[in-house]
KOLVO-800383 format. One record per residue (C-alpha): residue number from 1; x, y, z. Coordinates in Angstrom, 3 decimals. Layout:
N
<site><num>NUM</num><east>X</east><north>Y</north><up>Z</up></site>
...
# end
This chain:
327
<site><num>1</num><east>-14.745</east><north>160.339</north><up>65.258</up></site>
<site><num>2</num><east>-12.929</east><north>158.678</north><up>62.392</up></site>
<site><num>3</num><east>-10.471</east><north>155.048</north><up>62.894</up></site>
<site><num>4</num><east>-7.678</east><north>157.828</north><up>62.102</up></site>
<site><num>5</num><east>-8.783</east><north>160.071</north><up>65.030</up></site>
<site><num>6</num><east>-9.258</east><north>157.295</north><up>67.347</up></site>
<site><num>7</num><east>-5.799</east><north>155.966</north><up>66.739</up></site>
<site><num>8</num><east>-3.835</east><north>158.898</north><up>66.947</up></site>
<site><num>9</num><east>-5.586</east><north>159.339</north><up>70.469</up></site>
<site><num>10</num><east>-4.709</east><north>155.979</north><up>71.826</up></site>
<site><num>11</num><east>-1.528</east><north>155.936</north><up>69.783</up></site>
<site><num>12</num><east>0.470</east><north>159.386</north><up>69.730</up></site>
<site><num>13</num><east>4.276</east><north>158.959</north><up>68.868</up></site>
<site><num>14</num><east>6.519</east><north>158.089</north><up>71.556</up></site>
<site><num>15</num><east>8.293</east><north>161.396</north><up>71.202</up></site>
<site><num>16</num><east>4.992</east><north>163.663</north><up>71.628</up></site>
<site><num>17</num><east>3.772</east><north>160.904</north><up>74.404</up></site>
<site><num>18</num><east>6.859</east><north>161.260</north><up>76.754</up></site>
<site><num>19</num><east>7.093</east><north>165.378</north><up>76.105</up></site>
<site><num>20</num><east>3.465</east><north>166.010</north><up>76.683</up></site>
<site><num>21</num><east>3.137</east><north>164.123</north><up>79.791</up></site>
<site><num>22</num><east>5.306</east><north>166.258</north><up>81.865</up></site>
<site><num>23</num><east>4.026</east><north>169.456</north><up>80.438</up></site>
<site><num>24</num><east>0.599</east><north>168.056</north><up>81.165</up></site>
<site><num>25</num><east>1.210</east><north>167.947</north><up>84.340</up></site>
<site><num>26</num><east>1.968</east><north>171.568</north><up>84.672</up></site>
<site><num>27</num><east>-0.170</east><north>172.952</north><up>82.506</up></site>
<site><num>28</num><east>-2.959</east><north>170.852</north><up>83.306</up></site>
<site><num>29</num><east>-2.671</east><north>170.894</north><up>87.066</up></site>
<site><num>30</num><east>-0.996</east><north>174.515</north><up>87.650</up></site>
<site><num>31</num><east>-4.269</east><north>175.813</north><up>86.565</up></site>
<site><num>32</num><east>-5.763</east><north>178.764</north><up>88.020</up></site>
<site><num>33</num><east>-7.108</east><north>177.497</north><up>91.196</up></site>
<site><num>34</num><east>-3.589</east><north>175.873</north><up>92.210</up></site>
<site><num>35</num><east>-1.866</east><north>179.807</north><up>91.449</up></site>
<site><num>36</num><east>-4.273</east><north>181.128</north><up>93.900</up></site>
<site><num>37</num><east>-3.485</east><north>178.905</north><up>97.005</up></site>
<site><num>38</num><east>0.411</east><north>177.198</north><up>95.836</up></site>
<site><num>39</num><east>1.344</east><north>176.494</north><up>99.440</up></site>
<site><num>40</num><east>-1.445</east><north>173.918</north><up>100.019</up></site>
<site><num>41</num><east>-0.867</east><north>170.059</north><up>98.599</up></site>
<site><num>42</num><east>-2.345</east><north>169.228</north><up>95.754</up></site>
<site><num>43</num><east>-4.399</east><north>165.948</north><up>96.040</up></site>
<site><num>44</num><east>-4.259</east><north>163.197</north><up>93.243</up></site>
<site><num>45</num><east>-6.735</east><north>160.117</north><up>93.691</up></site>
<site><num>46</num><east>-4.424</east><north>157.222</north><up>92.229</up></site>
<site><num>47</num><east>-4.851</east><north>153.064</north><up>91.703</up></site>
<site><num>48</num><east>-2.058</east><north>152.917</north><up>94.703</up></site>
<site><num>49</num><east>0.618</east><north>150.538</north><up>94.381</up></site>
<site><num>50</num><east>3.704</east><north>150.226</north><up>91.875</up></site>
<site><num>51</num><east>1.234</east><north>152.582</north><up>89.527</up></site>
<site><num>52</num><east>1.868</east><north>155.011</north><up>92.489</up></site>
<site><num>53</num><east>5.057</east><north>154.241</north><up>92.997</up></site>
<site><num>54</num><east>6.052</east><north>154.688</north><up>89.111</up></site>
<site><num>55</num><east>4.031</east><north>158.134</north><up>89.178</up></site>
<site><num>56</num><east>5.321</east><north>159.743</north><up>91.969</up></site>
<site><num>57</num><east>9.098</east><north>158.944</north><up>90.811</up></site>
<site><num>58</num><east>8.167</east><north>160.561</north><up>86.965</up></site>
<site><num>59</num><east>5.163</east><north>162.830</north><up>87.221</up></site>
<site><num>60</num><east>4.494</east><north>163.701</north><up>90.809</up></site>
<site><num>61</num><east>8.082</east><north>164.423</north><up>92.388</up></site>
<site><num>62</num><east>9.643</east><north>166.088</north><up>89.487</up></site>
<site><num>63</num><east>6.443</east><north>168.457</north><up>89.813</up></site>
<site><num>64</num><east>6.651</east><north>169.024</north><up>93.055</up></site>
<site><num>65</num><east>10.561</east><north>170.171</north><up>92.502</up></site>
<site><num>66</num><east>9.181</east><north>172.697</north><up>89.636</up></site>
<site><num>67</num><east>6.585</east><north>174.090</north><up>90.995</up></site>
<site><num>68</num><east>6.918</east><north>173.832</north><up>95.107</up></site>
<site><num>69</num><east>3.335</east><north>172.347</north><up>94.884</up></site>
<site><num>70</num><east>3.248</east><north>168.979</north><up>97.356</up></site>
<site><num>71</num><east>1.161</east><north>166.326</north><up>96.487</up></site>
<site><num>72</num><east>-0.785</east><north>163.820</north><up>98.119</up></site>
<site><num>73</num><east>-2.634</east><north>160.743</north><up>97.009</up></site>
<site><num>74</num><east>-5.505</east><north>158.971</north><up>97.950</up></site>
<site><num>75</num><east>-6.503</east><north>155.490</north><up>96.716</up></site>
<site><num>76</num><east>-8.187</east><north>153.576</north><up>95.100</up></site>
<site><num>77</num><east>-9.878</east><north>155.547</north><up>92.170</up></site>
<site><num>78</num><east>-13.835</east><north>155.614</north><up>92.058</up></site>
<site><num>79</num><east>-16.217</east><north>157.118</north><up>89.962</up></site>
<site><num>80</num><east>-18.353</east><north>156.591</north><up>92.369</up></site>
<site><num>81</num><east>-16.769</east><north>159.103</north><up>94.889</up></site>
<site><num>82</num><east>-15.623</east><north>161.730</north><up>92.018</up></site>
<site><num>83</num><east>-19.625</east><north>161.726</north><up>91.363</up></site>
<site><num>84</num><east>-20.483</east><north>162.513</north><up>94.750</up></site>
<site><num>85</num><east>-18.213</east><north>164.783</north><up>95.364</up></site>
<site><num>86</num><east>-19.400</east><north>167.244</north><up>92.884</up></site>
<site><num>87</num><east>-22.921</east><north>166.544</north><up>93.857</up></site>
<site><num>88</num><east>-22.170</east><north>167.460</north><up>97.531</up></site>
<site><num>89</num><east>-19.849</east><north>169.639</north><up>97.358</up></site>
<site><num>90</num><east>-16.940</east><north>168.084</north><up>100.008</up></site>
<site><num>91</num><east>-14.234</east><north>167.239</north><up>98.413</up></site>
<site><num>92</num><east>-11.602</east><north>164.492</north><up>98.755</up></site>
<site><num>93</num><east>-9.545</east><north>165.019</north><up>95.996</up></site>
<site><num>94</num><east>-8.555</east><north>167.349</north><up>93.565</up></site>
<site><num>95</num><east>-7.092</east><north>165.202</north><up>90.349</up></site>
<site><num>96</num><east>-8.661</east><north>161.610</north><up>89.808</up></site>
<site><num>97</num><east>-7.207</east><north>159.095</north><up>87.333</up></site>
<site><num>98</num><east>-10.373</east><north>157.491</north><up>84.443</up></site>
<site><num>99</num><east>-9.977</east><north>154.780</north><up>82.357</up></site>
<site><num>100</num><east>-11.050</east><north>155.563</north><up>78.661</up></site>
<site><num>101</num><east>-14.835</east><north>154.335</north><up>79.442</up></site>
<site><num>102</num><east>-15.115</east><north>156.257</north><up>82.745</up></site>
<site><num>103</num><east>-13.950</east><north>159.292</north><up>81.371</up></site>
<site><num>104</num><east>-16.587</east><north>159.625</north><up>78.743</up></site>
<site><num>105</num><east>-19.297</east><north>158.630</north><up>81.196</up></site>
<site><num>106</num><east>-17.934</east><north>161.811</north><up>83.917</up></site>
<site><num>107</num><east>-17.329</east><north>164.480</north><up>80.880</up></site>
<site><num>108</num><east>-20.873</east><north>163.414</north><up>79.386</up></site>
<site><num>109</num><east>-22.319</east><north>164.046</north><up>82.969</up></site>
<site><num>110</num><east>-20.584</east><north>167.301</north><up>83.178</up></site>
<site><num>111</num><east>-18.696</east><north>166.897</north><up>86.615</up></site>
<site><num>112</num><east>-14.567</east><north>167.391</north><up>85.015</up></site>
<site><num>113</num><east>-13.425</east><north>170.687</north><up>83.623</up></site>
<site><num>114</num><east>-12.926</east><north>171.306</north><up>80.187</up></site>
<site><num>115</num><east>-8.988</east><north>171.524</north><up>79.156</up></site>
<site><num>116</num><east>-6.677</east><north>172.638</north><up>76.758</up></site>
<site><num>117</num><east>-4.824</east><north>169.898</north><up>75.067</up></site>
<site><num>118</num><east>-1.834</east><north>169.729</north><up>76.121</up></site>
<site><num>119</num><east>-0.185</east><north>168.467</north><up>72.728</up></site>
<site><num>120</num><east>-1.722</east><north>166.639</north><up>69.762</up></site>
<site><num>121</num><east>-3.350</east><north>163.656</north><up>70.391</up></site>
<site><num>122</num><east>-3.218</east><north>164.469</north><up>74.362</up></site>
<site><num>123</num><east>-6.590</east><north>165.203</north><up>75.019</up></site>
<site><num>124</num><east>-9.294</east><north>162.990</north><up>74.909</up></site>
<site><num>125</num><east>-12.980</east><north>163.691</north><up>76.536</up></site>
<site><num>126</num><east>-11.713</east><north>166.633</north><up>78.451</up></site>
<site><num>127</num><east>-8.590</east><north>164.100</north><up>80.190</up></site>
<site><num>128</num><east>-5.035</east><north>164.020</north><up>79.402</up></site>
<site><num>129</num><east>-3.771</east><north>161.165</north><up>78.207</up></site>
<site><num>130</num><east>-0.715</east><north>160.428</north><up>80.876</up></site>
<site><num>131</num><east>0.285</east><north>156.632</north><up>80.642</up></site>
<site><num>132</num><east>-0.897</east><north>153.143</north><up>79.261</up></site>
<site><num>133</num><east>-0.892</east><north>149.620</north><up>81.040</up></site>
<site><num>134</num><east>-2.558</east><north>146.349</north><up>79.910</up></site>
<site><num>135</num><east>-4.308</east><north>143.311</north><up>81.540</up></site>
<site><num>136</num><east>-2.102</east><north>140.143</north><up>80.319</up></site>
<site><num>137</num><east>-2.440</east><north>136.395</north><up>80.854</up></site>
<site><num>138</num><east>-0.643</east><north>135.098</north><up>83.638</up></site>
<site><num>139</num><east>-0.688</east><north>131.489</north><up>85.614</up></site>
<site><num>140</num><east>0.827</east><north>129.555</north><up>88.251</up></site>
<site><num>141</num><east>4.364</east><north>127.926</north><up>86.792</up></site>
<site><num>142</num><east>4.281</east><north>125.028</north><up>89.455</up></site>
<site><num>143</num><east>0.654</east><north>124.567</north><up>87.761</up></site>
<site><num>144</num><east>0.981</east><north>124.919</north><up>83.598</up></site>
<site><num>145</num><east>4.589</east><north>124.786</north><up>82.501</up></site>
<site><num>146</num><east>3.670</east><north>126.743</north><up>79.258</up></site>
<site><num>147</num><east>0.556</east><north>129.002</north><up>79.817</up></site>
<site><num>148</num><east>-2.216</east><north>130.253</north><up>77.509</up></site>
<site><num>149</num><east>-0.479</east><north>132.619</north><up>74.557</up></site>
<site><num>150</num><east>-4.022</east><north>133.952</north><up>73.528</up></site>
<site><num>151</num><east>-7.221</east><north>134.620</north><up>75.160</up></site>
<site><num>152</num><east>-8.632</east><north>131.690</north><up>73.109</up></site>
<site><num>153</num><east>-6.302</east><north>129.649</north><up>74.988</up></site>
<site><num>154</num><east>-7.074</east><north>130.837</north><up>78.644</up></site>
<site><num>155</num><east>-10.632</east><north>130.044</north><up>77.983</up></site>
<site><num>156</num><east>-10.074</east><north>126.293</north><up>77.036</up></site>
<site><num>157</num><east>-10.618</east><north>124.987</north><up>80.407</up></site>
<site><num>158</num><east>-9.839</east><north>121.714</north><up>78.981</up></site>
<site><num>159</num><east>-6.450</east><north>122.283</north><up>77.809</up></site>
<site><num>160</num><east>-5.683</east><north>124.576</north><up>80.968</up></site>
<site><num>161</num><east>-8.143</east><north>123.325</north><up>84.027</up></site>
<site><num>162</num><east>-8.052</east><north>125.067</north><up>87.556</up></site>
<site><num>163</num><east>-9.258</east><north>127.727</north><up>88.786</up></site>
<site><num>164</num><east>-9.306</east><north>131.711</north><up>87.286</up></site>
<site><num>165</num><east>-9.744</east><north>135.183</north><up>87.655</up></site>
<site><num>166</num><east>-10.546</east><north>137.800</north><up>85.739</up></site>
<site><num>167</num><east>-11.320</east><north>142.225</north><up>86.439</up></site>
<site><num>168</num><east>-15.033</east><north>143.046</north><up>87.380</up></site>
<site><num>169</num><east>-14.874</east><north>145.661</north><up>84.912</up></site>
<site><num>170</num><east>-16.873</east><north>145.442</north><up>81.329</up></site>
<site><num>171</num><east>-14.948</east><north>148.185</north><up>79.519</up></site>
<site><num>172</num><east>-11.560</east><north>145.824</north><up>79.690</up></site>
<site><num>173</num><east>-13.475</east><north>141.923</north><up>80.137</up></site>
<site><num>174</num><east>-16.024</east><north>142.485</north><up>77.231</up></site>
<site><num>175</num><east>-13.070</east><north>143.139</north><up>74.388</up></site>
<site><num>176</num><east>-11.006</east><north>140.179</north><up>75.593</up></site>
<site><num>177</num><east>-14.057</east><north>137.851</north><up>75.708</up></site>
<site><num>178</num><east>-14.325</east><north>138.797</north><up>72.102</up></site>
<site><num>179</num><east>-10.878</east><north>138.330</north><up>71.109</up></site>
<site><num>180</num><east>-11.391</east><north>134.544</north><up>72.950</up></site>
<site><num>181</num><east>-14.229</east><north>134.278</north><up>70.486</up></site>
<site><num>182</num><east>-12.379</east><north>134.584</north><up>67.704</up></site>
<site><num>183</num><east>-13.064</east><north>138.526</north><up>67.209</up></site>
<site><num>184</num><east>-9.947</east><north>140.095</north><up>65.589</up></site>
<site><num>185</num><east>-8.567</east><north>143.258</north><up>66.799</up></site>
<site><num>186</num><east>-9.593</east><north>145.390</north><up>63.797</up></site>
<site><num>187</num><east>-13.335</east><north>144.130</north><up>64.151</up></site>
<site><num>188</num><east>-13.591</east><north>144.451</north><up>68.003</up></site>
<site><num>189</num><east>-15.373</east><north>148.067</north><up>67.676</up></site>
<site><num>190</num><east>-18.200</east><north>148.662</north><up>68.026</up></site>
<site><num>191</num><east>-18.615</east><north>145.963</north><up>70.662</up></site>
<site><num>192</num><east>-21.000</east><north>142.988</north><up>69.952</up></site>
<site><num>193</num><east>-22.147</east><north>142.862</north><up>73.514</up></site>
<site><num>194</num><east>-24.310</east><north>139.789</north><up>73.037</up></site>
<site><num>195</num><east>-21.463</east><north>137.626</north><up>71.636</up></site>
<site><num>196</num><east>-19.187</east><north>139.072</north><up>74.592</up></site>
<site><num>197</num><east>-21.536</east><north>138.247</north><up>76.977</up></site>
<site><num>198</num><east>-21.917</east><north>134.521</north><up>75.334</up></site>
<site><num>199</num><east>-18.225</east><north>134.085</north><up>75.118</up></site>
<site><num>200</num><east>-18.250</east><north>134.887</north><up>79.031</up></site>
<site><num>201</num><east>-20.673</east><north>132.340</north><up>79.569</up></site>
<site><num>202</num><east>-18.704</east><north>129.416</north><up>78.523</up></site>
<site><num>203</num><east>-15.957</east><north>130.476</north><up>80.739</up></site>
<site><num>204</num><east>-17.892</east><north>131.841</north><up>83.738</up></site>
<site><num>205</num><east>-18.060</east><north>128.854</north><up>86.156</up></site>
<site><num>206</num><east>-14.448</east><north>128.528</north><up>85.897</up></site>
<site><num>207</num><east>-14.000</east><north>132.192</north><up>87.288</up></site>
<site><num>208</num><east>-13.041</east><north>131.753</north><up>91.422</up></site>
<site><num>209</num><east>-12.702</east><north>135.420</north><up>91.683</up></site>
<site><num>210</num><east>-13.905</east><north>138.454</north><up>89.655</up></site>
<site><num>211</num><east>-11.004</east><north>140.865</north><up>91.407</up></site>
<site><num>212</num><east>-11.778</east><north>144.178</north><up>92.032</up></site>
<site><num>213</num><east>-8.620</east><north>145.877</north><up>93.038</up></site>
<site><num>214</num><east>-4.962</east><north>145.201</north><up>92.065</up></site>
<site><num>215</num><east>-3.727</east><north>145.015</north><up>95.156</up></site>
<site><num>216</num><east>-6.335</east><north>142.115</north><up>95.815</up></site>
<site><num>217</num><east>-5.196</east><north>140.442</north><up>91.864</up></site>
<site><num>218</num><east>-1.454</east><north>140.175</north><up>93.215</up></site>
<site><num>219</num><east>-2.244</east><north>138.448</north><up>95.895</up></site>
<site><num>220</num><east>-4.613</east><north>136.141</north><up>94.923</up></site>
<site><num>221</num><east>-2.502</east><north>134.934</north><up>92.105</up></site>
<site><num>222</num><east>0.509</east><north>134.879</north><up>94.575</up></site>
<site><num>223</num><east>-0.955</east><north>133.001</north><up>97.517</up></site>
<site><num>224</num><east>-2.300</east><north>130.296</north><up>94.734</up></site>
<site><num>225</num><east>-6.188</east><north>131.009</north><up>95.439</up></site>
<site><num>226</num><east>-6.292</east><north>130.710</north><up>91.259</up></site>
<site><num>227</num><east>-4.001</east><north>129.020</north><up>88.235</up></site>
<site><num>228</num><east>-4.816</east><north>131.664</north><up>86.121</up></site>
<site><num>229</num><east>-5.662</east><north>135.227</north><up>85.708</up></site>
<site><num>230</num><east>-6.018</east><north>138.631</north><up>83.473</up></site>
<site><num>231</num><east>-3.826</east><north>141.186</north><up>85.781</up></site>
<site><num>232</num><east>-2.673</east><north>144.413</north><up>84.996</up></site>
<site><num>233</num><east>0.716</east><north>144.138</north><up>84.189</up></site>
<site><num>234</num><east>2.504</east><north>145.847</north><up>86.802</up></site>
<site><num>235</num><east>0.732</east><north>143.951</north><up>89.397</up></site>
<site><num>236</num><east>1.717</east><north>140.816</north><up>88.200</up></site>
<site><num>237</num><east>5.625</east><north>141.648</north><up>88.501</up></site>
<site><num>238</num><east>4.717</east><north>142.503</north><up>92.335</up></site>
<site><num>239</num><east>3.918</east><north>138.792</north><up>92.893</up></site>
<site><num>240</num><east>7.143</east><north>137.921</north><up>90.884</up></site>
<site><num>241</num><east>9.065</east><north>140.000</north><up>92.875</up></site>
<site><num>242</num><east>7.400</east><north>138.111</north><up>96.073</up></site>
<site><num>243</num><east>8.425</east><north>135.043</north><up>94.767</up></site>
<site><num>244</num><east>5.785</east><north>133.566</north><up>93.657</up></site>
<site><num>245</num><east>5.940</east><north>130.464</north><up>91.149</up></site>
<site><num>246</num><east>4.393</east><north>133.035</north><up>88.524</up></site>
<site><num>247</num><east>4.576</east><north>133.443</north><up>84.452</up></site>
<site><num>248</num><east>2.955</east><north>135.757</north><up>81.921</up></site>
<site><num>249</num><east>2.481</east><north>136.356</north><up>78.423</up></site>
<site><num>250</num><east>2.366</east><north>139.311</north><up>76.304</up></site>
<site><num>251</num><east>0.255</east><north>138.275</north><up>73.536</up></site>
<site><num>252</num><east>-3.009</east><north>140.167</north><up>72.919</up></site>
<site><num>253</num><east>-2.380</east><north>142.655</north><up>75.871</up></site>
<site><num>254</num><east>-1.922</east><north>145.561</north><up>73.642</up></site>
<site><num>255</num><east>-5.156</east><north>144.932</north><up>72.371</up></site>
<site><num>256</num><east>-7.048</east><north>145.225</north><up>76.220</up></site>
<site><num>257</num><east>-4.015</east><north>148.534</north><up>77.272</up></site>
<site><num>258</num><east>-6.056</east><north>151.257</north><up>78.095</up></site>
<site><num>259</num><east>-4.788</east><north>154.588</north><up>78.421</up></site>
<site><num>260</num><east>-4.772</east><north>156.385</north><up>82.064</up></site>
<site><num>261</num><east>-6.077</east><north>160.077</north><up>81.521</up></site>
<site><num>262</num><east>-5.721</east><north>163.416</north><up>84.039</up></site>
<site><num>263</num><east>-9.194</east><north>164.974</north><up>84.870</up></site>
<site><num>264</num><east>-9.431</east><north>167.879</north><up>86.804</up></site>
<site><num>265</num><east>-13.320</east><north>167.621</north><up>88.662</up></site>
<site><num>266</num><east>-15.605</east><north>170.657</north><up>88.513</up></site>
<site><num>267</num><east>-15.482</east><north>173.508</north><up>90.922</up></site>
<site><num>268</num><east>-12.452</east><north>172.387</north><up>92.831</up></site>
<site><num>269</num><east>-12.076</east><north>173.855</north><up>96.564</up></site>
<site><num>270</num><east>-8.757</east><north>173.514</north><up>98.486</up></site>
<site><num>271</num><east>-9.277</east><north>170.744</north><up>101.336</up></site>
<site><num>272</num><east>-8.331</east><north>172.030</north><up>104.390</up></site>
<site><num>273</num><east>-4.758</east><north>170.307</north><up>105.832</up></site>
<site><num>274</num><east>-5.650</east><north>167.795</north><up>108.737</up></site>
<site><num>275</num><east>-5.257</east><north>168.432</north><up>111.769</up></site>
<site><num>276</num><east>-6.686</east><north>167.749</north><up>115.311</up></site>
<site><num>277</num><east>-8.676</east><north>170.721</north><up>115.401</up></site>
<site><num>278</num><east>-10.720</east><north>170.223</north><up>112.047</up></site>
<site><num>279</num><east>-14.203</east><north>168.957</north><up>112.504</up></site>
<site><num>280</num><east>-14.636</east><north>166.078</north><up>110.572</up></site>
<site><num>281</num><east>-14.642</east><north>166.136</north><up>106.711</up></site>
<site><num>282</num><east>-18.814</east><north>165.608</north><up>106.835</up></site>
<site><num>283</num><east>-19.390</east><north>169.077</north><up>108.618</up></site>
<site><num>284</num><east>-17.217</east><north>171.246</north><up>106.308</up></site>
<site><num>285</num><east>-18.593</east><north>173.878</north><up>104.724</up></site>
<site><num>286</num><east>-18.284</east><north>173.406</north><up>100.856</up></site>
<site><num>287</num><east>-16.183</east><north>175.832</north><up>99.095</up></site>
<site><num>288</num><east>-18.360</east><north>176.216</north><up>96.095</up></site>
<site><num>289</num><east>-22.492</east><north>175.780</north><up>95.709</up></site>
<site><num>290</num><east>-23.979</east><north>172.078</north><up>95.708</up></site>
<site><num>291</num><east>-24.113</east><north>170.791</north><up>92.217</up></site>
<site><num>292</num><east>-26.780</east><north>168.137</north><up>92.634</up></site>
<site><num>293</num><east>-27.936</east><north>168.228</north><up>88.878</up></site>
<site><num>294</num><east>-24.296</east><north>166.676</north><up>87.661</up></site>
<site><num>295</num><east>-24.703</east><north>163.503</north><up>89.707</up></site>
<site><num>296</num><east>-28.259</east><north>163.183</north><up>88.409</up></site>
<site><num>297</num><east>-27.432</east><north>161.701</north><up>85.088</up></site>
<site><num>298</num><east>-25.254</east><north>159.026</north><up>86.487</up></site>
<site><num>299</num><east>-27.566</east><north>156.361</north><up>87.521</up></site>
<site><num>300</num><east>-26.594</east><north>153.798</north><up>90.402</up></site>
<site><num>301</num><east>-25.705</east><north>150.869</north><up>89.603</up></site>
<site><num>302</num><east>-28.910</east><north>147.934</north><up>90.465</up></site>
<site><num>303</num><east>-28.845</east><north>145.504</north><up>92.544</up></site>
<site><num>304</num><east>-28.281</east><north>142.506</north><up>89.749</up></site>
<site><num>305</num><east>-25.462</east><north>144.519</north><up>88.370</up></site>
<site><num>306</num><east>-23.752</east><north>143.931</north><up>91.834</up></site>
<site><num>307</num><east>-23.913</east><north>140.247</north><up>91.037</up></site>
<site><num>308</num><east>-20.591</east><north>138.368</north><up>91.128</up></site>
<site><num>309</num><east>-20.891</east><north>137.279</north><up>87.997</up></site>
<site><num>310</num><east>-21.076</east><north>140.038</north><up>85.059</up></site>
<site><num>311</num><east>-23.507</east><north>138.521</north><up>83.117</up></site>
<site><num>312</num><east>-25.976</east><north>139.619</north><up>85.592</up></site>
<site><num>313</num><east>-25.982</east><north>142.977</north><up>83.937</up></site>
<site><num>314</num><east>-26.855</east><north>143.020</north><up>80.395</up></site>
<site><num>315</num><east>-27.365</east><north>146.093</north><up>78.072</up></site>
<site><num>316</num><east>-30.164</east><north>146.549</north><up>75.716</up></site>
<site><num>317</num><east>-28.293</east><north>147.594</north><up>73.293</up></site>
<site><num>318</num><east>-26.508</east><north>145.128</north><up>70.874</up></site>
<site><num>319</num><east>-23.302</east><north>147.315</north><up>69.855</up></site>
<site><num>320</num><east>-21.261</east><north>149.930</north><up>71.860</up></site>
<site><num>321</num><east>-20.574</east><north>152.675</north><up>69.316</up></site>
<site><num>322</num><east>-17.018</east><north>154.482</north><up>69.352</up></site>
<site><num>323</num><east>-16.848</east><north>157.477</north><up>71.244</up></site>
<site><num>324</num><east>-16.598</east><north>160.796</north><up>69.161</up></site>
<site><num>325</num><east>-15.229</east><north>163.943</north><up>70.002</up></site>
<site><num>326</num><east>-17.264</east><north>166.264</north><up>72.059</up></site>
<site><num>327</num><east>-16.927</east><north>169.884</north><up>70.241</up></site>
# end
């Protein structure tokens, strides 16, 4: 896939972005399997919180009014689960919600759907692109009056001492551990995983927490377990909202803002409605056949990658190539 290509993916005008969302959500969740059952919900597997909230007022409710089609959520989002469900065959969830990196690994594993795009630029790995966020810098005001204004900055420890946080996730950690070391943005792909990993280990005894949800990042940076942290956006205008002695900057977050993409899973079965008198989800019968082969070729994670600190998990390889097209 060509710089051009990749841009216009990550990029698409404003106009196309904000007119192919809601038509991606009909045409890429009214699909076939929806038409044959429209009285049952429709099940979404979100991140939860004012993601959720944000959703549900622009994609999810205005949906629901155009096509009589309730939906329900379920949080958080795991690859982990979207994986097993395929390879068992009881499912949770219809719709799940990927990060760039996760959606390559699940439509190189075979367990989404392949989909139209939606408009141009809107498809990406067999998911539709639907909305961006990005993990900024923010700190404790009562701590730093003026916070870091680059990632260089957060990881001078001498400058800015206390205590931080950061996401256990490589995809978004790795480029801004670069970008500390002095990477530009235009040279950050491929990924030089040994320098990230490097750059990390200057900074790593200084990380308190490695967060894992956002729910757990708001409140960690609101109840003052850390000075500083990278936090999704949105989450770090909950703990303003609660008051907290909190401050953030923009600079460099476009560079970490992923896009959130649609994926519809493989061989989707209506789960039943709830109710008192439904044995529990476990003893269902699946829908559709087993697929064990499509969880096959996603290997578990070991036990050192479980390690709090990501280091612990090295690749061999040296670069990260871009992600091409599949045809």
């Amino acid at each position: 896939m060509t710089d051009g290509t990749f841009t216009s993916i990550l990029k698409p005008s404003r106009r196309s972005f904000m007119k192919g969302v809601g038509g991606a959500m009909t045409a890429a969740l009214a699909m076939p399997y929806i038409a044959r059952a429209q009285a049952a919900p429709l099940y979404i597997n979100t991140w939860g919180g004012p993601w959720e909230d944000a959703a549900r007022a622009n994609l999810f409710d205005p949906f629901t009014k155009e096509t009589g089609i309730e939906i329900r959520t379920l949080s958080p989002v795991s690859f982990a689960k979207l994986a097993q469900q395929v390879n068992t065959g009881t499912y949770e969830f219809d719709i799940t919600t990927l990060g760039g990196g996760e959606l390559v690994r699940a439509n190189q594993a075979g367990i989404i759907e392949t989909l139209e795009e939606p408009y141009p630029g809107g498809l990406f790995e067999n998911g539709i692109a639907s909305h961006a966020f990005a993990t900024v810098m923010a700190w404790r005001s009562d701590k730093f009056e003026k916070g870091p204004q680059s990632w260089a900055e957060f990881w001078d420890v001498e400058r800015f001492p206390g205590a931080r946080s950061m996401q256990r996730y490589a995809a978004r950690v790795l480029p801004i551990a670069l970008l500390a070391d002095g990477v530009a943005v235009k040279d950050l792909y491929p990924l030089d995983i040994d320098r990230a990993f490097a750059s990390l280990d200057r900074i790593k005894d200084h990380i308190r927490v490695w967060w894992t949800a956002g729910a757990q990042s708001t409140q960690i940076l609101r109840d003052g377990e850390v000075d500083l942290i990278g936090i999704w956006h949105g989450r770090f205008y909950e703990a303003q909202k609660a008051g907290a002695p909190v401050a953030m900057s923009w600079n460099q977050a476009r560079s970490t803002a992923p896009i959130g993409w649609w994926p519809r899973e493989r061989q989707m079965p209506r789960p039943p409605k709830p109710s008192s008198s439904s044995p529990p989800a476990a003893s269902r019968s699946p829908a559709s056949p087993r697929r064990p082969t499509m969880a096959r070729s996603i290997r578990p994670l070991s036990n050192s990658c479980r390690r709090k600190t990501p280091g612990a998990c090295r690749p061999h390889r040296k670069t990260i190539p871009r992600p091409s097209n599949r045809t």
